[in-house]
C-alpha positions in Angstrom: -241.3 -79.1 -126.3 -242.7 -76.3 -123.7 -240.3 -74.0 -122.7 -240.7 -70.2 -121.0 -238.9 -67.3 -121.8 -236.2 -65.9 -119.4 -235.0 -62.4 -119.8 -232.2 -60.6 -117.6 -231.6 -57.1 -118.1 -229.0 -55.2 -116.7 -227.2 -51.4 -117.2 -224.5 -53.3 -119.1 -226.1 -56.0 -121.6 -229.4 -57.1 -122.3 -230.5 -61.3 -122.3 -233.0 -63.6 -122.7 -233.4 -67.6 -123.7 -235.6 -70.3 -124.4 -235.3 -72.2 -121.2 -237.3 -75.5 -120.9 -238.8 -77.5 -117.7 -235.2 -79.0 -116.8 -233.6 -75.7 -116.9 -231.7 -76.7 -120.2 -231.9 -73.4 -122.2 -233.0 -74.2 -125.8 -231.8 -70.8 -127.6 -230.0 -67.9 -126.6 -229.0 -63.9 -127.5 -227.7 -61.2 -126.0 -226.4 -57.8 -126.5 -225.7 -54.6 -125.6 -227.7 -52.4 -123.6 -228.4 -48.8 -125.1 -228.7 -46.0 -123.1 -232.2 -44.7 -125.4 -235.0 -46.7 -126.7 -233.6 -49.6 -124.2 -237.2 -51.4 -125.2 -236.9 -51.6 -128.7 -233.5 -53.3 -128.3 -235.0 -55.3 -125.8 -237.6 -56.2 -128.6 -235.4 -57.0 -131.4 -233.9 -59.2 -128.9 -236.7 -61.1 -128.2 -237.7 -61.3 -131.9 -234.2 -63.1 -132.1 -234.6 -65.7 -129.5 -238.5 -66.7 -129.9 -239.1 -66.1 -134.1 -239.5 -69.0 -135.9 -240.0 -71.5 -133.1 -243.1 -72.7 -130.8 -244.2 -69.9 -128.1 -243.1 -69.8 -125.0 -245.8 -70.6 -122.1 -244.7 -67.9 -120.3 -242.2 -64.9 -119.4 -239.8 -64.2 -116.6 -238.0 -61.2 -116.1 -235.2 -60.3 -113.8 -234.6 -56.3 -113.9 -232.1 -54.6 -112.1 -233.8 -52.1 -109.5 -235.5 -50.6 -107.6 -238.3 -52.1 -108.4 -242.2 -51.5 -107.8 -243.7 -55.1 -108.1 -247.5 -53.8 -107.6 -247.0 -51.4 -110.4 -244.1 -53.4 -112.2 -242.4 -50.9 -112.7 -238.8 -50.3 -112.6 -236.4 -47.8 -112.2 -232.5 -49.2 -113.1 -230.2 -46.8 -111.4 -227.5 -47.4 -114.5 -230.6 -47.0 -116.7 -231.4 -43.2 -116.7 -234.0 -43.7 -119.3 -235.8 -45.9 -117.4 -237.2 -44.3 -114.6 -241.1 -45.9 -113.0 -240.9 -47.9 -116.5 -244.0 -50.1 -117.0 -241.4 -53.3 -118.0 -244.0 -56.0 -117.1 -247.3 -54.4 -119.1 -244.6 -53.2 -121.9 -243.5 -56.8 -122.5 -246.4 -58.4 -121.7 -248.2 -56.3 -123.9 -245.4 -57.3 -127.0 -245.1 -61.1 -126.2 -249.4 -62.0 -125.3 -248.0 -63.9 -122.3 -247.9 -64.0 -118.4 -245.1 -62.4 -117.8 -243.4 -62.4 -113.9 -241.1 -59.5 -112.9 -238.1 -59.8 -109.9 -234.7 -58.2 -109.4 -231.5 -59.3 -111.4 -230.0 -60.6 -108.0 -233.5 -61.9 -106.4 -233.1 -64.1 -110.1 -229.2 -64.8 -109.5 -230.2 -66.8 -106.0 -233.6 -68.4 -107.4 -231.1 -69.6 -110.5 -228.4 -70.9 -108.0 -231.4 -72.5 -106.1 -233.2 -74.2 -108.8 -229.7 -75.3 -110.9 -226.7 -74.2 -109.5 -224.6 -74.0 -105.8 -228.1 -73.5 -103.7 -229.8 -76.5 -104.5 -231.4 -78.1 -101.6 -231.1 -75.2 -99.1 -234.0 -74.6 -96.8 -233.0 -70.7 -96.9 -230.6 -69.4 -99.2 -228.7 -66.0 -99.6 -227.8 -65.0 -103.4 -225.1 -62.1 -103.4 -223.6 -60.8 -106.9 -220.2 -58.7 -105.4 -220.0 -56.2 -109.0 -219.8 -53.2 -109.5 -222.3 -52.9 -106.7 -223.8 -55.3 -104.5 -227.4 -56.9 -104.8 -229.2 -60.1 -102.7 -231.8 -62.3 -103.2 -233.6 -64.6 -100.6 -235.0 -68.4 -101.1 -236.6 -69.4 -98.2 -238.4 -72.9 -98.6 -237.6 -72.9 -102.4 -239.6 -69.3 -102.5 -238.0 -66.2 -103.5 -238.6 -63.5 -100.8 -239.5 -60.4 -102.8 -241.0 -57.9 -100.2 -243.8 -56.2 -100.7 -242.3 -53.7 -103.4 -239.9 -56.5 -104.6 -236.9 -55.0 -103.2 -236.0 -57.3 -100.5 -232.5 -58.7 -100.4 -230.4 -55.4 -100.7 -228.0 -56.6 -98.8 -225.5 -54.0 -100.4 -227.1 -51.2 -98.8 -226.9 -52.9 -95.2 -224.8 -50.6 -92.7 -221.8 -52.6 -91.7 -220.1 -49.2 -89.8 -223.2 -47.3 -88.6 -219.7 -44.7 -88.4 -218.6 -44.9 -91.9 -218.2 -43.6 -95.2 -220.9 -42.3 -96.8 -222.9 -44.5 -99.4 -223.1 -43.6 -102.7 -227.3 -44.4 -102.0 -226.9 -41.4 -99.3 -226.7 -43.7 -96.5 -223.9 -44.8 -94.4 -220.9 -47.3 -94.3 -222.8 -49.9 -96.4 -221.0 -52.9 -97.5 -221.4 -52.0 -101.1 -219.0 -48.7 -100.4 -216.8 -51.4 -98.9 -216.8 -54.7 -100.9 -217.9 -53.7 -104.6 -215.4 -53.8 -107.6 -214.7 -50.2 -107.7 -214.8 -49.4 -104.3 -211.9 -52.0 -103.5 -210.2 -50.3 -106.3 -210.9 -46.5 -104.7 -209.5 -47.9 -101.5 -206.6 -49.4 -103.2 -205.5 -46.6 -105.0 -206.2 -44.4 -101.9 -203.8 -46.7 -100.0 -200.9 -46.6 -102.7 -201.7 -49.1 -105.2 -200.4 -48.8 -108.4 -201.9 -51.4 -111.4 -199.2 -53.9 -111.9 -196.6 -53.2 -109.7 -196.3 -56.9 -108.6 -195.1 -58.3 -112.0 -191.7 -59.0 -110.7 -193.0 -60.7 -107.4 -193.0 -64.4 -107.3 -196.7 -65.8 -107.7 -198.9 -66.0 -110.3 -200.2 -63.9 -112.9 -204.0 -64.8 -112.0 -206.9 -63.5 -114.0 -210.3 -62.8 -111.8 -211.5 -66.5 -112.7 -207.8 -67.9 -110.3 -206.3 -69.1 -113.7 -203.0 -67.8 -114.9 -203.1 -65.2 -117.8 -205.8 -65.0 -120.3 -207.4 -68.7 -119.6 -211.6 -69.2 -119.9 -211.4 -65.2 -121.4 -210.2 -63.4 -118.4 -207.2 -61.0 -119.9 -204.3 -60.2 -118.6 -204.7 -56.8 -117.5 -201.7 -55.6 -116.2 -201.5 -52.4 -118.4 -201.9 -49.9 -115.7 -206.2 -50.5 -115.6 -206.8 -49.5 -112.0 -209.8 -51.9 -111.3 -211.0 -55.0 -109.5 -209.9 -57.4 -112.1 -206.1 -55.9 -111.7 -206.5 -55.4 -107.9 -207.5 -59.8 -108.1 -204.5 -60.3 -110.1 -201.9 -57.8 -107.7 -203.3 -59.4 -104.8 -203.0 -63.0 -106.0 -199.5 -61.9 -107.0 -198.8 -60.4 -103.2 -198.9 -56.7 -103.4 -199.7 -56.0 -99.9 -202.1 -53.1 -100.4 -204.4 -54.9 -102.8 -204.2 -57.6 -100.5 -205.5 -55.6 -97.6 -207.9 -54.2 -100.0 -209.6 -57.3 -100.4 -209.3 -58.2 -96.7 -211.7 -55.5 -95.6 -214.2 -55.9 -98.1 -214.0 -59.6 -97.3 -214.6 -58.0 -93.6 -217.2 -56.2 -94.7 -219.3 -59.1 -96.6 -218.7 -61.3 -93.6 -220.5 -58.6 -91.4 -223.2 -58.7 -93.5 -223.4 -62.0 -94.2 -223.3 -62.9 -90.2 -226.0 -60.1 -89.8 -228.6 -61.3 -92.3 -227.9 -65.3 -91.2 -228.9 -64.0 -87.2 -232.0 -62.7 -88.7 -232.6 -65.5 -91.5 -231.2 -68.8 -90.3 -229.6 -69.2 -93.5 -227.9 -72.4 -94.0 -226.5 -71.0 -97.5 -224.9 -68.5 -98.8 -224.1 -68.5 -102.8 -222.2 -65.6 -104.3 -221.3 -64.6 -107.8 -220.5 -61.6 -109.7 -217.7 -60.6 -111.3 -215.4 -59.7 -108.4 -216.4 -63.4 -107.4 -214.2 -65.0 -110.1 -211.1 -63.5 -107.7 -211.4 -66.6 -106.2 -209.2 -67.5 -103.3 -208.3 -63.7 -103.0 -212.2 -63.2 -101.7 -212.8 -66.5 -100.7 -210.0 -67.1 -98.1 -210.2 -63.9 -96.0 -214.2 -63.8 -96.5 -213.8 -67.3 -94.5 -211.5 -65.7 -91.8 -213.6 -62.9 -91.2 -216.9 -65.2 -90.9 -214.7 -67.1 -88.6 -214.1 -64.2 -86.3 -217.4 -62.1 -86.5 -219.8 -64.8 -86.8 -220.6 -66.2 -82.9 -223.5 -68.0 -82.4 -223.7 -71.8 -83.8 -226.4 -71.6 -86.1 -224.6 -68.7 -88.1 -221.2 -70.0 -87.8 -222.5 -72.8 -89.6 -223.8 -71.3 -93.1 -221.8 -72.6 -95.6 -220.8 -69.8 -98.1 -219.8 -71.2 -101.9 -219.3 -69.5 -104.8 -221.4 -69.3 -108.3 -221.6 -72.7 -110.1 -224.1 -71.1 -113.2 -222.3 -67.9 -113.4 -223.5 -65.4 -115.6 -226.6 -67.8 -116.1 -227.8 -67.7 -113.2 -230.3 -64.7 -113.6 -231.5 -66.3 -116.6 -232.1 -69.5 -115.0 -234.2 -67.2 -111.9 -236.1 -65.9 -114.3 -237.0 -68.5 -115.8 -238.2 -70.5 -113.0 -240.3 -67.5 -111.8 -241.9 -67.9 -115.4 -242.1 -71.8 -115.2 -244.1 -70.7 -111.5 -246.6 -68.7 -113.4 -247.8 -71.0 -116.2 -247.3 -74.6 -113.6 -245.4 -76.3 -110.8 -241.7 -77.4 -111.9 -240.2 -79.9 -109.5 
């Protein structure tokens, strides 16, 4: 059976699979990622996905930026050790094979694309709302990488040209606005305390909208002061993590109505761990588009969340392998 091999690497853990034509993935690994000698981890890890099998055709890689695409070269921000790292040379040089290089969330919306929420759109928007915020475009079932391969930061577009200051040194971008730890920053600027809301009627929601510790989400109301326990106070009604979540929602509208007016988007996918909030993201993200969004043509982008989840950027990397060694339908 042919099959490619996907990799998606990220400051927190390292993956990769088997993935064949149909997007069904054959074999699978991940784990940690160090913060030395990130490729021989990297490696071992593929060692454990492709030994003992046929080889794959071909390999895709999504790489969490920036990126330099001519050089392939990248240069993780959470990775310190990698800084203008030859990735693409450096594994095709271990693997023999073509190997294809894109950002972790330019993967994410090819994935959702190909397999998952953005199937059939004519020009989709991939967002992955984590601890920071990265995009990836699809227009006409083609991923729009720029000429560098850094297109689709749509966390680093200015939503308050009279804002905060970016942690990226520019100003009020919707990452410092809508990302997991800067709703929490906000939050506990604003008088949140972690927990608080465990006598209020309401639920106990985890960040996927089920109660407790359902599908792996913990309870986390133990005084941790970040976005999982700002989802759960706000699902519960504290009024501050509620607000909190309102103008980040604000601020992912803004940008979501901004790039639609210069896109056309008809879709916009989102995923990422602050996604699994659910209804506490999804609900005021809806009333903001509602009120910001004016023309008809971007009022009318239909925004959904993840339906692959956290294989998404494997599945985008894999179809940007499948690309390189022949057409997939």
């Amino acid at each position: 059976m042919a099959r490619v091999l996907a990799i998606d690497i990220g400051g927190t853990k390292l993956a990769a699979a088997l993935v064949d034509e149909a997007g069904s993935m054959l074999r699978s690994a991940t784990r940690p990622t160090p913060r030395t000698d990130v490729m021989v981890a990297l490696a071992a890890l593929i060692e454990e996905v492709t030994g003992g099998g046929p080889a794959p055709e071909a390999v895709g890689i999504g790489c969490a930026g920036p990126l330099d695409l001519a050089a392939g070269t990248v240069s993780p921000v959470n990775m310190p050790s990698w800084r203008g790292f030859p990735l693409r040379d450096e594994v095709r040089a271990l693997t023999g094979l073509p190997t294809m290089l894109a950002g972790d969330a330019q993967c994410m919306a090819l994935g959702e694309h190909w397999l998952g929420a953005g199937r059939g759109s004519s020009a989709l928007l991939g967002i992955v709302v984590s601890t920071g915020i990265g995009g990836g475009l699809v227009i006409d079932g083609v991923p729009l990488l720029g000429p560098n391969g850094n297109a689709g930061h749509v966390g680093h577009m200015t939503i308050d040209p009279y804002g905060e200051r970016c942690e990226c040194g520019g100003r009020g971008c919707v990452e410092h606005y809508s990302s997991g730890p800067n709703l929490a920053r906000w939050a506990l600027a604003n008088g949140w305390t972690p927990g608080r809301t465990d006598g209020l009627d309401g639920p106990a929601n985890g960040l996927d909208g089920t109660a407790g510790s359902r599908n792996g989400a913990p309870d986390v109301r133990n005084g941790a002061a970040d976005a999982r326990a700002l989802a759960q106070d706000a699902a519960a009604g504290d009024p501050v993590a509620v607000a909190a979540f309102e103008r980040g929602a604000r601020a992912l509208a803004g940008m979501i109505a901004s790039t639609a007016a210069a896109i056309e988007l008809t879709k916009v996918v989102i995923g990422g761990g602050v996604s699994a909030a659910g209804p506490v993201l999804f609900d005021p993200l809806a009333r903001a588009l509602d009120d910001v969004a004016g023309l008809a043509f971007v009022r009318a982008v239909k925004v959904e969340p993840t339906t692959l989840g956290v294989r998404a950027g494997l599945a985008g990397a894999a179809k940007l392998a499948w690309s390189q060694s022949r057409t997939v339908a």
